[in-house]
C-alpha positions as CSV (number, residue, x, y, z in Angstrom):
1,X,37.1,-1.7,25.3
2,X,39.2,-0.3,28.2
3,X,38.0,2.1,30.5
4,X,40.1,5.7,31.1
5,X,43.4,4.8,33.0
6,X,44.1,6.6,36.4
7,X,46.3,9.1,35.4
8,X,43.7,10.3,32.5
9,X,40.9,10.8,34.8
10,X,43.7,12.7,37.7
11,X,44.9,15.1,34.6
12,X,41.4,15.5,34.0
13,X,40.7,16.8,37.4
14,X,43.8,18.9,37.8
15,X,42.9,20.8,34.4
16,X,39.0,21.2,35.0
17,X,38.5,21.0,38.9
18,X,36.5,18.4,41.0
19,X,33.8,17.4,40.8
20,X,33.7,16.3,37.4
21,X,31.8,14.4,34.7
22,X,34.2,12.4,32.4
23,X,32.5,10.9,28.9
24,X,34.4,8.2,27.0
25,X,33.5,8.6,23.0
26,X,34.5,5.2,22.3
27,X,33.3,3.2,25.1
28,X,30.0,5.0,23.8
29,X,30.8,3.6,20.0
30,X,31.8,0.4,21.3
31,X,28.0,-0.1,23.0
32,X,26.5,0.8,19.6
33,X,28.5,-1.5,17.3
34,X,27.1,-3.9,20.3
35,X,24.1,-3.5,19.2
36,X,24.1,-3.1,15.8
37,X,26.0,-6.6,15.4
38,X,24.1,-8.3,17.6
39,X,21.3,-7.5,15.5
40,X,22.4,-7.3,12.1
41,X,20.6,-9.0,9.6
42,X,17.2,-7.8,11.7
43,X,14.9,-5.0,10.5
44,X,15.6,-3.0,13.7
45,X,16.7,0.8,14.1
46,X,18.1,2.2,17.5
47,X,17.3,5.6,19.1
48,X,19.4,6.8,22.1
49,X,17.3,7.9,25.1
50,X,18.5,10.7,25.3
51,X,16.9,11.3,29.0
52,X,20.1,9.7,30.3
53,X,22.7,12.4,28.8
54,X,21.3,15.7,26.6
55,X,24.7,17.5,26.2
56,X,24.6,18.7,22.7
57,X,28.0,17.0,22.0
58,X,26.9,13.7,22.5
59,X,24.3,13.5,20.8
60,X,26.2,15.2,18.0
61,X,28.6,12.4,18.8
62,X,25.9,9.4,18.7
63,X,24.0,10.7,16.1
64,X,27.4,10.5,13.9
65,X,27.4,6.8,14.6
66,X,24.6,7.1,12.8
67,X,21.8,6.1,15.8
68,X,18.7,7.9,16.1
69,X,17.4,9.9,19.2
70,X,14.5,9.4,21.5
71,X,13.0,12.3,23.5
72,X,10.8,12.6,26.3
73,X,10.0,16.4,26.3
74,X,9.5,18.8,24.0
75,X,13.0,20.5,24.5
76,X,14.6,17.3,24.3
77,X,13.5,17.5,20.5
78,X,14.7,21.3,20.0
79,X,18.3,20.0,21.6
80,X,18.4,16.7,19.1
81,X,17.5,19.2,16.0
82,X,20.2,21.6,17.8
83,X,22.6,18.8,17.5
84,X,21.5,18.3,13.6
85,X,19.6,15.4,14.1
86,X,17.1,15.3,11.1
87,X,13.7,15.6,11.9
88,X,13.0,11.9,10.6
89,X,15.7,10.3,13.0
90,X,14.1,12.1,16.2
91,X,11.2,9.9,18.2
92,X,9.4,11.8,20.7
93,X,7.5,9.7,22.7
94,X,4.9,12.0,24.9
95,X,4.0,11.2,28.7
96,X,0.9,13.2,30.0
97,X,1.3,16.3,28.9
98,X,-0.4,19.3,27.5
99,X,-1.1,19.0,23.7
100,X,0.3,22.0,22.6
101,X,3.5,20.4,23.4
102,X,2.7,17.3,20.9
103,X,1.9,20.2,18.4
104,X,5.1,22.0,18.6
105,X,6.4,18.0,18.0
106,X,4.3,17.8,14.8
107,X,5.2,21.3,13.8
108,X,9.0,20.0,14.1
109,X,8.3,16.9,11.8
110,X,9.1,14.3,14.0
111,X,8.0,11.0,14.8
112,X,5.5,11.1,17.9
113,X,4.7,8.2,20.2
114,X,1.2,9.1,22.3
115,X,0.2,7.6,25.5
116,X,-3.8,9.1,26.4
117,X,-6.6,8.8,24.4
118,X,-7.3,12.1,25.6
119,X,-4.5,13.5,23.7
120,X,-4.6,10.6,20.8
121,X,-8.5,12.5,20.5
122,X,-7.4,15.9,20.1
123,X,-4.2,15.1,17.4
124,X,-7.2,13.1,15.5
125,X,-9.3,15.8,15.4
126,X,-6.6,18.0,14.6
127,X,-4.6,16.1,12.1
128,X,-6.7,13.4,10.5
129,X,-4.9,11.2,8.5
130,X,-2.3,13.6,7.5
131,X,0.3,12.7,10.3
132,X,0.9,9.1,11.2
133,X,1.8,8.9,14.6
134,X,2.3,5.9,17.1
135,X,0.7,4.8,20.5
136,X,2.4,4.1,23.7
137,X,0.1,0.7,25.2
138,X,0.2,0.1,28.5
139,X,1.5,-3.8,28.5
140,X,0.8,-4.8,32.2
141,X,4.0,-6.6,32.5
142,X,5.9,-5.7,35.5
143,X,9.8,-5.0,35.1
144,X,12.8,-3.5,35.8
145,X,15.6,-3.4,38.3
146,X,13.4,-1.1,41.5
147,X,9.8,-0.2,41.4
148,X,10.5,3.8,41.0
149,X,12.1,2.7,37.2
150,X,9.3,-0.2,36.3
151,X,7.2,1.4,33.6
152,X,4.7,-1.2,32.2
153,X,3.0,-2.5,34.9
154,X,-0.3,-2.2,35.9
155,X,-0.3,0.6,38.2
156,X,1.9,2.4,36.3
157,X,0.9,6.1,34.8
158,X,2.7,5.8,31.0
159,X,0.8,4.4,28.0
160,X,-2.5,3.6,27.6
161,X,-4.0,0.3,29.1
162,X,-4.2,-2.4,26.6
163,X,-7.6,-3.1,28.2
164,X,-8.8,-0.1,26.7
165,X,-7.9,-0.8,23.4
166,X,-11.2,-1.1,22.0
167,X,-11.3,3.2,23.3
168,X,-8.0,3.4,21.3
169,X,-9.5,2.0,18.0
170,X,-12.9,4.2,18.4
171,X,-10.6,7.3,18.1
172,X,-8.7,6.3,15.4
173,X,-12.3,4.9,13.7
174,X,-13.9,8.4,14.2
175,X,-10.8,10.3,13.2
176,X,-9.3,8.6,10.6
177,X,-6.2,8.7,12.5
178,X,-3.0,6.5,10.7
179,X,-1.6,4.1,13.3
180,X,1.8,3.8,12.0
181,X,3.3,2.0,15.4
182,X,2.8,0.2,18.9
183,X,5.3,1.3,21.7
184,X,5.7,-0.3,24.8
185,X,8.1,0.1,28.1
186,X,8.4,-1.9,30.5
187,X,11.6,-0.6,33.0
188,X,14.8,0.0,33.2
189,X,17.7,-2.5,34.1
190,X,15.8,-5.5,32.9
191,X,18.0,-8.5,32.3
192,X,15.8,-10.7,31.5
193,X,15.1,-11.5,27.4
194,X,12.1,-12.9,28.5
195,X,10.5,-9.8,29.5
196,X,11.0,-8.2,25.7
197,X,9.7,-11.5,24.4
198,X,6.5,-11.3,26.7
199,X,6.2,-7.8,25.8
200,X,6.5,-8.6,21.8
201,X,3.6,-11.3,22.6
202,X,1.2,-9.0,24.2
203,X,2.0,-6.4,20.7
204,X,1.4,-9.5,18.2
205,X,-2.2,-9.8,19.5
206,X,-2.8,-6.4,18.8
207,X,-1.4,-6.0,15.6
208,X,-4.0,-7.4,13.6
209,X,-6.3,-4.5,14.6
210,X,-4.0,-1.7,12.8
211,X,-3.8,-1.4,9.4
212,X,-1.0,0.4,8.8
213,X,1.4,-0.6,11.1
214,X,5.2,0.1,9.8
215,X,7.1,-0.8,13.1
216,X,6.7,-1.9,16.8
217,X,8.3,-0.1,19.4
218,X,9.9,-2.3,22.5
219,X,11.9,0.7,24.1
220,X,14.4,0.4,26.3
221,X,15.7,-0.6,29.8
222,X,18.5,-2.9,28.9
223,X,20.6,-3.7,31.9
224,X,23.9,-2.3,32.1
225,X,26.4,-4.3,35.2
226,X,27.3,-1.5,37.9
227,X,28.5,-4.2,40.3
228,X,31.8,-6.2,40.1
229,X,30.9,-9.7,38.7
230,X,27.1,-8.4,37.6
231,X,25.9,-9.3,34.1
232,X,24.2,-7.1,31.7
233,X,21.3,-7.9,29.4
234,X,22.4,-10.6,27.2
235,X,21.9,-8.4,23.9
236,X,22.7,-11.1,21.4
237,X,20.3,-13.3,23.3
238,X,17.7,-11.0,22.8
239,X,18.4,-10.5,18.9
240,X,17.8,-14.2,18.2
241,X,14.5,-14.0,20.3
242,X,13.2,-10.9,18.6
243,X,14.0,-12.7,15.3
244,X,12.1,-16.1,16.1
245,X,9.1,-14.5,17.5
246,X,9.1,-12.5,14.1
247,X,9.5,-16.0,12.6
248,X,6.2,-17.2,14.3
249,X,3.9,-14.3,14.1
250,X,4.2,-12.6,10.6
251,X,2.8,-9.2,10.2
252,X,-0.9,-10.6,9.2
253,X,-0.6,-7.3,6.8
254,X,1.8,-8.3,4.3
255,X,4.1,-5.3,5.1
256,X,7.4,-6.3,7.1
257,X,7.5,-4.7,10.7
258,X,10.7,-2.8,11.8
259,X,11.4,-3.5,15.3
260,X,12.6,-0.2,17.4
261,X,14.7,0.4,20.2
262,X,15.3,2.9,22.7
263,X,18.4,2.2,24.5
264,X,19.8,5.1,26.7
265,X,21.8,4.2,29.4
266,X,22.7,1.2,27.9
267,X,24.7,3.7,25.4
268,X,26.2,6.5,28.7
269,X,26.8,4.8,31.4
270,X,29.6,2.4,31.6
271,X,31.2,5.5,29.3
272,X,30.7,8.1,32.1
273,X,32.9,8.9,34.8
274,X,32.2,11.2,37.9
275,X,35.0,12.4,39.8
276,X,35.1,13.8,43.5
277,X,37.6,14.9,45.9
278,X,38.0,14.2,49.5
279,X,37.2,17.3,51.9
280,X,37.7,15.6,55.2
281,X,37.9,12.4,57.1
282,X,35.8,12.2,59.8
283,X,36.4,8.6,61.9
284,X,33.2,7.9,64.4
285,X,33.0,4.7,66.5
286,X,30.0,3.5,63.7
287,X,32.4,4.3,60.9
288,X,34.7,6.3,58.9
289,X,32.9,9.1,57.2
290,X,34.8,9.8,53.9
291,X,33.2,13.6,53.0
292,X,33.5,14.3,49.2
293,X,33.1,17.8,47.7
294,X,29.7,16.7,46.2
295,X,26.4,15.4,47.1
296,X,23.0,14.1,45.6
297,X,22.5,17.5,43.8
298,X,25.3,16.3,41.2
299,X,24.5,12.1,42.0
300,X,21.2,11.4,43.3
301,X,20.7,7.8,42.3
302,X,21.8,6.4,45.0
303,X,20.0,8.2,47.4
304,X,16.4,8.0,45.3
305,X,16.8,4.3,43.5
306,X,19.5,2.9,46.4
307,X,21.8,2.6,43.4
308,X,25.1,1.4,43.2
309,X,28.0,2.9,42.0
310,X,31.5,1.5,41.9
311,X,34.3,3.6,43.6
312,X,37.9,3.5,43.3
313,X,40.9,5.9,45.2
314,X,42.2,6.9,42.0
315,X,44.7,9.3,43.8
316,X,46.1,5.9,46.0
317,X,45.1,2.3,44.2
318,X,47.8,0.6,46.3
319,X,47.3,1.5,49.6
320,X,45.9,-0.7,52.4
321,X,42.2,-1.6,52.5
322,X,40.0,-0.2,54.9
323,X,36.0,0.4,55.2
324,X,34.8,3.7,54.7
325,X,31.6,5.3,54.1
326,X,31.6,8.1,51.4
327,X,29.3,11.1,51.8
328,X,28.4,14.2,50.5
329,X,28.4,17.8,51.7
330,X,25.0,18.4,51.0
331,X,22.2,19.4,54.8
332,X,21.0,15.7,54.5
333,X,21.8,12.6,54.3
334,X,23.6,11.9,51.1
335,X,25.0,8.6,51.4
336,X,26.9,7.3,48.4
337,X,28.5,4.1,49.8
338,X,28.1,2.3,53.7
339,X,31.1,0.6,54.8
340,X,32.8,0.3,51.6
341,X,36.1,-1.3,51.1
342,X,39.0,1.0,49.3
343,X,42.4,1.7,49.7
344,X,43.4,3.7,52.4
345,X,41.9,7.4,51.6
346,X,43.4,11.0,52.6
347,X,42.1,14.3,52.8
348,X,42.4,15.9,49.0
349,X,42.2,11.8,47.6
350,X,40.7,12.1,44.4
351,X,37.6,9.2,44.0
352,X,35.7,8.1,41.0
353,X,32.8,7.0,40.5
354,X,32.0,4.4,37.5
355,X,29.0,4.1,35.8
356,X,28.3,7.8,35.9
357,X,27.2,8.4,32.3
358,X,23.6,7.9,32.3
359,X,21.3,9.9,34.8
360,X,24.5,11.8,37.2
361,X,24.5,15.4,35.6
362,X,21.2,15.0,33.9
363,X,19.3,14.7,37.1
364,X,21.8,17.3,39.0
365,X,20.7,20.2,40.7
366,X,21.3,23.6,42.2
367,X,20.6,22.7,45.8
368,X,22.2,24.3,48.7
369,X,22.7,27.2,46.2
370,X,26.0,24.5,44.9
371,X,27.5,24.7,41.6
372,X,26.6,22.1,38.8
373,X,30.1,20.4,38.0
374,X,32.0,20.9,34.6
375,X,31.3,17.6,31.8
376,X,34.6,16.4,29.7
377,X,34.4,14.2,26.6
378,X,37.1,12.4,25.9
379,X,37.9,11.8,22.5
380,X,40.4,10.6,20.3
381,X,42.3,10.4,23.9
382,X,42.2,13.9,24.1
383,X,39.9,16.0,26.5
384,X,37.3,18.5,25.5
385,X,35.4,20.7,27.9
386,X,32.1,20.5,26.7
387,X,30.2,22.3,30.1
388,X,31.2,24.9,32.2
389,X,31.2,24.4,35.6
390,X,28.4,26.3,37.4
391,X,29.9,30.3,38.4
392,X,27.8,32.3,41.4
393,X,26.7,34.8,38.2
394,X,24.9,31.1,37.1
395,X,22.8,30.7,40.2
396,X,21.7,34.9,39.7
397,X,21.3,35.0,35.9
398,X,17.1,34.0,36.3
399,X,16.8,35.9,39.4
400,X,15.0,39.3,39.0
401,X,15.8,41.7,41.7
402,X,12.9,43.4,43.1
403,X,14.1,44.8,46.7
């Protein structure tokens, strides 16, 4: 699958303005069949994160392909059924919060992960054995591409500590709670298999002690390459391990386990694009400072996980190279790139940032009182709007004026 030419993403920016999110629909289809390939002939069903991207048009877009979505938040769910996801396609997987927001999740008819006994308590007493619902386990494996994104380890906050399983099966004892799955996440950017083959272990040992077990619940983190040369997880790899460990350890209840997914970014990201334009050069004796008419309020990875982000001179590909580092406008440092080599860049050079899709306008902010940028799907090779940039009336509309 290609990514968007040069003279795509520059039309792009000269119709809708810099700076710019850019989604490619079929780079986004292309990461699905992926998947579904790699493990066909598996009882396994996929549901996007949708943490990594929430515009209603792509999930419209990836529910069409026929993938499920998983939500982390209660308005997550109310966007997915926005997008007409059905109910039974929608996984919302709760993270310590209050249990009127696991209510409003029941009340929606979806499926619901939970991760406290405090919480798996009150839906028991509440619910009974009317709504099945799953648990999120702690697994104690440590994973995932930077500590701030490893999930499953044992000082982690999410899930419940397998150690305190025996709690977990008092509740559902006193209750009569239904256990209809076992959810675990470890991190993000995990490449190695291994690390979803440990984590299937650690569910196998547990799965005797439910009785009405209908899947198991690996979630996501699959690695996606942001560097030149850098592999991703090795996703048919992984489908022939999930396969023999189901070979070894059989459901000990008779019923066939489906095996869940929760890829996100692993859908988004190499199919987003993020496109800046050069305010001014400023050359020190340290370096060249290449200022961009953004910051970490529209791309804050790489300031919070030292992420990195591949950028091209879209406006000049040719031209000399020379070492720059690119920075925002924002009062603080804002870093996106130290002594980076690129072809020669000018004031008003347009620059690109790859990988953009997953977590660049969903964790964008209003700081400094600056606009949130405009988003673009492409599709079909023809270019939608599908967000507004930010207007000044935007950063007033909540504002109540009391003075």
């Amino acid at each position: 699958m290609q990514q968007l030419n040069n003279l795509t993403l520059i039309s792009i920016a000269t119709q809708y303005g810099t700076p710019v999110y850019v989604y490619h629909a079929e780079k986004i289809k292309a990461q699905y069949q992926q998947l579904t390939q790699a493990f066909e002939g598996i009882n396994t069903r996929f549901f996007y994160a949708c943490k990594a991207l929430t515009n209603v048009n792509i999930l419209k877009y990836i529910g069409s392909l026929g993938c499920n979505i998983d939500c982390s938040s209660i308005n997550e769910v109310k966007l997915a059924l926005y997008a007409g996801i059905p109910a039974g396609n929608i996984l919302y997987t709760s993270n310590g919060i209050a249990f009127s927001e696991i209510e409003e999740a029941a009340e929606a008819g979806v499926h619901i992960n939970i991760d406290s006994i405090a919480n798996l308590e009150k839906f028991g007493k509440k619910y009974g054995n009317t709504y099945p619902v799953g648990i999120r386990l702690r697994p104690n494996i440590m994973a995932g591409g930077n500590l701030k994104i490893s999930t499953g380890h044992n000082k982690s906050k999410f899930g419940i500590p397998i150690d305190q399983i025996d709690e977990v099966l008092k509740v559902i004892n006193q209750t009569n709670l239904i256990i209809k799955g076992l959810h675990i996440h470890t991190g993000s950017e995990i490449k190695d298999v291994a690390v979803f083959v440990e984590g299937i272990e650690v569910l196998f040992d547990l799965i005797p002690k439910f009785q009405h077990l209908s899947y198991i619940d690996l979630g996501g983190g699959f690695k996606v390459p942001y560097k030149e040369q850098e592999e991703g997880t090795n996703i048919q790899l992984l489908a022939e391990e999930v396969k023999k460990a189901f070979a070894v350890h059989p459901n000990p209840n008779g019923q066939p386990l489906t095996v869940w997914f929760e890829p996100g970014k692993y859908l988004v990201s190499e199919a987003g694009y993020f496109i800046t334009q050069v305010n001014v050069m400023k050359p020190t004796s340290a370096t060249t400072f290449v200022s961009v008419n953004s910051g970490f309020n529209h791309l804050i990875r790489p300031m919070f996980y030292d992420a990195y982000h591949r950028i091209q001179n879209i406006s000049n590909p040719n031209g000399p190279i020379h070492h720059y580092s690119v920075v925002g406008y924002i009062c603080e440092t804002d870093t996106f790139a130290w002594n980076r080599p690129l072809n020669e860049v000018r004031e008003n050079d347009l620059l690109v940032f790859y990988n953009a899709g997953a977590y660049g306008f969903e964790m964008s902010s209003n700081y400094n009182s600056r606009f949130k940028p405009a988003e673009v799907l492409v599709l079909n090779n023809e270019a939608h709007l599908i967000r507004k940039s930010d207007s000044f009336e935007d950063l007033l509309k909540n504002q109540l004026i009391i003075l």
